[in-house]
C-alpha positions as CSV (number, residue, x, y, z in Angstrom):
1,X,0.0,0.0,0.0
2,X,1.3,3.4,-0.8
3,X,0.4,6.7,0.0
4,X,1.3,9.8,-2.4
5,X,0.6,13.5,-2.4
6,X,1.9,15.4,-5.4
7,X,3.8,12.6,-7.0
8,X,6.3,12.8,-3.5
9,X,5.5,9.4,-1.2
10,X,4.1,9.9,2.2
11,X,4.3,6.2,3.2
12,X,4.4,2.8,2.3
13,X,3.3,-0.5,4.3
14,X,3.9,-4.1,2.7
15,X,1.8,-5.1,5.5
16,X,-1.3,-3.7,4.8
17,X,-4.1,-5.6,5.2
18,X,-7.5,-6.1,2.9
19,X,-10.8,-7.3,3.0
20,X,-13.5,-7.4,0.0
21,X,-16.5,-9.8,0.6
22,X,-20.3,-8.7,-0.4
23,X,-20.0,-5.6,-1.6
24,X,-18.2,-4.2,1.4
25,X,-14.2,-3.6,1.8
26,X,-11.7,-3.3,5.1
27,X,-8.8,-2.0,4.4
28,X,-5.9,-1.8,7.4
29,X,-2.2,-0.5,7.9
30,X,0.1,1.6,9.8
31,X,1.8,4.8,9.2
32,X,3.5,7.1,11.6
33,X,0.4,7.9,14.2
34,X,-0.4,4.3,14.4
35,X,-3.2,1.9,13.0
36,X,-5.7,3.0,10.5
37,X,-8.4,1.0,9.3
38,X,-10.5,2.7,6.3
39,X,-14.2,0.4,5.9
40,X,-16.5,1.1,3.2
41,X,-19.0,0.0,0.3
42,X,-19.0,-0.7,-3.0
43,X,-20.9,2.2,-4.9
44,X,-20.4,0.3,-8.4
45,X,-18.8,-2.4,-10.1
46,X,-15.5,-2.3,-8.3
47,X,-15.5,1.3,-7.1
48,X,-15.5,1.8,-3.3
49,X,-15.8,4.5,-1.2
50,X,-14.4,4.6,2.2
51,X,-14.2,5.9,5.5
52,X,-11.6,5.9,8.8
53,X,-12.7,4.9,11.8
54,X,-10.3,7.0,14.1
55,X,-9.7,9.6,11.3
56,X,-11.1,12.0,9.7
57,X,-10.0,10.5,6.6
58,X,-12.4,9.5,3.3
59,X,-10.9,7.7,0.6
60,X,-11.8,6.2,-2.6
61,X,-11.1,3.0,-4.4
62,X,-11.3,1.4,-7.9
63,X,-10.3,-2.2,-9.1
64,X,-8.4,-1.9,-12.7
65,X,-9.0,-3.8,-14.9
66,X,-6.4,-6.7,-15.0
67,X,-7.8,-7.0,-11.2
68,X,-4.2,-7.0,-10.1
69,X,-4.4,-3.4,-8.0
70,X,-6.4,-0.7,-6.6
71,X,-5.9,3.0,-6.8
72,X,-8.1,6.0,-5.6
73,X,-7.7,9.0,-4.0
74,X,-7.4,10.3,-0.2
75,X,-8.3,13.4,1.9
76,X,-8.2,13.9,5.4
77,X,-8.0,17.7,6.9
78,X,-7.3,19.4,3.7
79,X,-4.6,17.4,2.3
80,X,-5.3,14.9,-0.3
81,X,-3.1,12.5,-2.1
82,X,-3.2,9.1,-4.5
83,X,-2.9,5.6,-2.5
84,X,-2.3,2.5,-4.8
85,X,-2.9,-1.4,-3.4
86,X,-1.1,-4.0,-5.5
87,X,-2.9,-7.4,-4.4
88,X,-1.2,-10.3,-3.9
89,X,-2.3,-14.2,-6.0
90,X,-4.5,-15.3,-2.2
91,X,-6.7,-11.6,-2.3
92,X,-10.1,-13.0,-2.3
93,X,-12.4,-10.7,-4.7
């Protein structure tokens, strides 16, 4: 999982953690001030939107195509970036 705000990385975590079952998605990792866990719903055909629970962070997230990543956007208190989640052969979609 990586985090990116103007092309300049923010943070990365090979230990993220994800979750998509039922039209819902968890997604969990850590960065410098500790766990965040984003959870949201699926708004479309692989295209989530998410929220964090201890944050005030929103995020979004889309499957591409080849169903080998996802990529959206973040914002939480007026800074926004890109985030990018390459999935691994055991993800379960």
């Amino acid at each position: 999982m990586r985090l990116e705000q103007g092309g300049d990385l923010l943070h990365e975590d090979g230990d993220s953690r994800l979750r998509i079952a039922e039209g819902s998605i968890l997604v969990a990792y850590m960065d410098e001030d500790g766990p965040v866990v984003l959870e949201g719903r699926e708004t479309s055909a692989g295209r989530f939107e998410l929220v964090a629970r201890s944050r005030p962070r929103r995020a979004t997230l889309a499957l591409a195509e080849d169903r080998r990543s996802l990529a959206g956007e973040w914002l939480e208190r007026g800074r926004g970036g890109v985030w990018r989640i390459e999935l691994v052969e055991d993800t379960t979609l």
